[in-house]
N, C-alpha and C positions, 0 to 999 in steps of 0.2 A: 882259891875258893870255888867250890861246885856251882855251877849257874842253876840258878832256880828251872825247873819245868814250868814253860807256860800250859796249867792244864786245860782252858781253857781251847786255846790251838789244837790241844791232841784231839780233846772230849767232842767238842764240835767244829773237827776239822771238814772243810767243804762248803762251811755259812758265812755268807756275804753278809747278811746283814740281818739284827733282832730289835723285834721294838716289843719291849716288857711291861704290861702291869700286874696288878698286882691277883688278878685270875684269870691271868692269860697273855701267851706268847704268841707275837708273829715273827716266823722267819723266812728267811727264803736261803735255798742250796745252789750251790753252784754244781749241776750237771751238762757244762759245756764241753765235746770233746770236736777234735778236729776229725775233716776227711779221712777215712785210711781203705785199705783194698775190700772191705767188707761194705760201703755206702753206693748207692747210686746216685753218687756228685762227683763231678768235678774236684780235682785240688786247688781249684782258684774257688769256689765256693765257699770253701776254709771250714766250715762250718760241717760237723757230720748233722744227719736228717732227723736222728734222736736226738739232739742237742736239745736241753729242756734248763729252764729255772724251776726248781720245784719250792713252792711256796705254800706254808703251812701254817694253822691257827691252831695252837696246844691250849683246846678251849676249855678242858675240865684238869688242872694241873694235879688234883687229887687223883685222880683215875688213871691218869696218862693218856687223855683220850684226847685225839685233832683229830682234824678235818686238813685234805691235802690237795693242791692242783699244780698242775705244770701251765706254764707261760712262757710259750714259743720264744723264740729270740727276735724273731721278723716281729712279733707284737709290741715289744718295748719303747720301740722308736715311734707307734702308733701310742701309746698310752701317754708316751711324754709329751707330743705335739697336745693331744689334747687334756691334758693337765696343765699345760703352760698356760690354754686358752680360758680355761676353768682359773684359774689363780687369778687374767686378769679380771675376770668376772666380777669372782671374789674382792678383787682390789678397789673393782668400779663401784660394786654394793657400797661395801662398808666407809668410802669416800662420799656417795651421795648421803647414807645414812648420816655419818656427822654433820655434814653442812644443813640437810634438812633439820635433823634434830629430832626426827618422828620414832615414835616409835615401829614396830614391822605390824603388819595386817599381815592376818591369818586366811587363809583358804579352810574354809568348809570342811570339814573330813570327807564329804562326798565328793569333792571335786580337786582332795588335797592329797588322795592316795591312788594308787592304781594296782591295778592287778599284776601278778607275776607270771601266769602262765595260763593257759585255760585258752578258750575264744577269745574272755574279754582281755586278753596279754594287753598291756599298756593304756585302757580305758581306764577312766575312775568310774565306781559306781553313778554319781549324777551325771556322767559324761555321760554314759550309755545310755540313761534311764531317758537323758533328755532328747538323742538322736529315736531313740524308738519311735516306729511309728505306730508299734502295736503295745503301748502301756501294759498290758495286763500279762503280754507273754514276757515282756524285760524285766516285772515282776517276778515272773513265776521263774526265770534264770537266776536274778538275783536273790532270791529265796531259796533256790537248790545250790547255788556255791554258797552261800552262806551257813546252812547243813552241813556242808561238805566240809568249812573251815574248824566249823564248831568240832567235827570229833579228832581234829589234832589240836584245837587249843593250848592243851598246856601241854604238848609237846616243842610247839614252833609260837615265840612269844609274837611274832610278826601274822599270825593267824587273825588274833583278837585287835590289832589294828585296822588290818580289813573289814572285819565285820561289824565295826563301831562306824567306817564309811558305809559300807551298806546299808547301815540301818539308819543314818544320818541322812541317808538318798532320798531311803522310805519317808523319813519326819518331814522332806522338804514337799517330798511331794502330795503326800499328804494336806500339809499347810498351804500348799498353792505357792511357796518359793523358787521352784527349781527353777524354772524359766528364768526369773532375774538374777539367781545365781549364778547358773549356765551363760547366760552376757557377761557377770564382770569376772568370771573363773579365770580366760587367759590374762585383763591386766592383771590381777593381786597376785598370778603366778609368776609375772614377770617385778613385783615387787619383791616377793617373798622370797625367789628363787628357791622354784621347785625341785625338786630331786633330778638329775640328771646322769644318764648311764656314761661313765667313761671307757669301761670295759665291759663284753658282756659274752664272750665267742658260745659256740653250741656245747653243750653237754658231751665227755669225752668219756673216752676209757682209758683205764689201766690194764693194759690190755692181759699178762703176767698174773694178773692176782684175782685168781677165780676159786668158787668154792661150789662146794656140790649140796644143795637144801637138804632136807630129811625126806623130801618127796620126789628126789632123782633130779631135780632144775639143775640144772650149772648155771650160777649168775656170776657177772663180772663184773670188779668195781668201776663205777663209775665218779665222774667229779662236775661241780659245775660253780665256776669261780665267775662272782660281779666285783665290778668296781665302780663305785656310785659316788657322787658329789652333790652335796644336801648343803648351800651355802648358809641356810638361817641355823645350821648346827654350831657350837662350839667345835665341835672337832670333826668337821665340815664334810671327811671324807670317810666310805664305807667299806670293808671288804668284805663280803661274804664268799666260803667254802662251802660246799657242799659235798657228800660222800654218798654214794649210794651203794649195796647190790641189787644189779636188775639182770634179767635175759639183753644179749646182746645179738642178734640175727645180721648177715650180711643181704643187704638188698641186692634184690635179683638179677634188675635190672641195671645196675651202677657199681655193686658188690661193694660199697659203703656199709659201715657200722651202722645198725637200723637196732636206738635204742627202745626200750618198751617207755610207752607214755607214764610218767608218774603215778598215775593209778591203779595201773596194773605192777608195782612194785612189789615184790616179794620178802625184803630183807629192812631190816630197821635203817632209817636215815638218820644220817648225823649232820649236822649244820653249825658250825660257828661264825660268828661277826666280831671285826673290831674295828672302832671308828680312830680315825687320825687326823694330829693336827695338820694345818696346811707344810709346815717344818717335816713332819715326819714324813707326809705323803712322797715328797719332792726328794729327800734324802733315799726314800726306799726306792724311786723307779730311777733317782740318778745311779745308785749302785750299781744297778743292774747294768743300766747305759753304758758305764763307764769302764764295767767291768769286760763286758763283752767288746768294746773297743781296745783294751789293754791285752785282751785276750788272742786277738785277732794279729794284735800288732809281733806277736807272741812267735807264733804259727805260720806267719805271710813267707818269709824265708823260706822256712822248710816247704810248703807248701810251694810256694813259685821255682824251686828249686827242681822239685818232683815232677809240673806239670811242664817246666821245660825241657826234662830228660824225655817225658811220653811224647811230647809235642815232635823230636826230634829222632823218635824210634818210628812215631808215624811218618813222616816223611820219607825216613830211608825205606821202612816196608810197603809206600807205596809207587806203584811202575805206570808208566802210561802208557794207556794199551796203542798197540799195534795193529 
C-alpha cells in the first residue's frame, strides 16, 4: 500500500507552529541556520547572525494579505521570562477576583489608554493633560494629535480608541474631575491590570525587499512587532505586526539604519493584530524555546568538532618570537 503524502509537511514545510481563526492566521517559520565560513561567529556560537523566527499574521485571508516580523533568537528567552511573570500576574488577578467576588473597576479612557508613539509615547491623555503646567498648550497638543488620529480613522481601528481618550480628558477637564481622577488612576490600574508591553524592540528592516516610488524614492520594507499583555481581556494577550515602505538612510555618525519617522511615510501601511489565549500564548513562545534548544543540540557536535580543528591549526601556526 502506497503511504499517503502528508501535504501539509510539504505545503508549509519550515512552520513551527499556527494558531487559526476563523479571519486570520498566526504563524511563525523556522529560519534558524548554524555558523558556517560566510558569518562573523565563532563555531561555538552555533547560531549564524541571520538566524531569525520569522512570525506572521495572514490578516485579510481573502486577499492574501499579512503583515510580517523576524524575532531574534536571543529575544525568546526574554519574552518567555517575562510571560511566565505575566501568567503569575494573571494567576494572582483572577484568584483575588474570585475570593473578593467584585466585579473589575474600569479606568477612565483618559487615564486607561496611552499613546503609541509621538512625544506623548506611553502617556494617557489625562496623564499628560494633568502634569502640564501650561493647560492651554497640552490642549492645543491634544487637539492636534487628535486631528492627526482622525484622518486615519478607519484605516487603523486603534486610531478611534485614542481619540475617544482624548476627548474623555477634555470632558474631565472641563467638568473639573481630572485632578481626582489623576489620584486614584495608578490604584484602579493596578486592579484592572493595565495593558502591559511584553515585547516591543525598535522598528526594523528587511533589508532585500526594496522598491523604487513613481517619484524615483527607493523605500525599504520595514516591520515593527508588539507583544502586549491586557489581563482584564478574555484573551489576555496581543500581537500586533506592522509592515511599512519608508526611506531607510545610514546615520553618519554610527552608520545605523536611520528610519523616516512615521509621518513622513511614503507607501501604504499594513497592520494586523491577534489576541491569544493564556494556552496559546505559552504554547507559541514554548515552540520556539524549545525548538531552538533541539536545534542547538543538533549542531553542537559538528560545530565543537570544527572549532577544535581551528583551535588546533592556531596553535601550530603560532611561533614565539625570538
Amino acid at each position: 500500500m502506497d503511504a499517503k503524502n502528508n501535504e501539509k509537511a510539504h505545503k508549509y514545510a519550515g512552520q513551527l507552529i499556527s494558531i487559526i481563526r476563523k479571519t486570520a492566521v498566526l504563524s511563525v517559520n523556522d529560519r534558524i541556520s548554524h555558523v558556517d565560513e560566510s558569518a562573523d561567529a565563532t563555531y561555538l556560537e552555533l547560531l549564524h547572525p541571520a538566524s531569525v523566527y520569522r512570525m506572521s499574521i495572514l490578516g485579510d485571508i481573502t486577499n492574501g494579505l499579512s503583515a510580517e516580523a523576524n524575532i531574534r533568537p536571543e529575544d525568546v528567552k526574554q519574552i518567555m521570562m517575562r510571560l511566565e511573570f505575566a501568567e503569575k500576574l494573571l494567576f494572582d488577578r483572577q484568584t483575588e477576583k474570585k475570593l473578593a467576588g467584585q466585579p473589575d473597576e474600569k479606568l477612565p479612557p483618559a487615564f486607561g489608554v496611552t499613546f503609541a508613539f509621538g512625544k506623548m509615547k506611553g502617556e494617557t491623555p489625562g496623564g499628560y493633560l494633568f502634569k502640564a503646567e501650561d493647560k492651554q498648550a497640552a490642549l492645543k497638543e491634544l487637539r492636534s494629535q487628535y486631528d492627526f488620529l482622525a484622518q486615519n480613522a478607519e484605516k487603523f481601528a486603534s486610531n478611534q480608541k485614542v481619540m475617544d481618550a482624548i476627548k474623555n480628558a477634555f470632558d474631565c477637564y472641563k467638568q473639573g474631575t481630572l485632578n481626582d481622577l489623576a489620584g486614584s488612576a495608578p490604584q484602579m490600574a493596578a486592579k484592572t491590570g493595565k495593558e502591559a508591553i511584553l515585547y516591543n524592540p525598535p522598528e526594523k528592516t528587511f533589508r532585500r525587499d526594496t522598491k523604487i516610488l513613481p517619484d524615483g524614492t527607493k523605500v525599504t520594507k520595514c516591520y515593527l512587532i508588539t507583544i502586549s499583555f491586557i489581563p482584564s481581556n478574555n484573551y489576555p494577550y496581543q500581537i500586533s505586526i506592522r509592515n511599512r515602505y519608508c526611506e531607510v538612510k545610514k546615520d553618519a555618525k554610527t552608520g545605523l539604519e536611520k528610519i523616516n519617522p512615521e509621518e513622513t511615510d511614503k507607501s501604504e501601511t499594513r497592520e494586523y493584530k491577534m489576541s491569544l489565549t493564556s494556552g496559546e500564548m505559552i504554547s507559541l513562545i514554548n515552540a520556539m524555546d524549545e525548538n531552538l534548544h533541539l536545534y542547538k543540540s543538533c549542531v553542537y557536535k559538528t560545530m565543537r568538532q570544527i572549532d577544535s580543528k581551528n583551535q588546533e591549526e592556531n596553535r601550530k601556526a603560532w611561533r614565539p618570537q625570538s
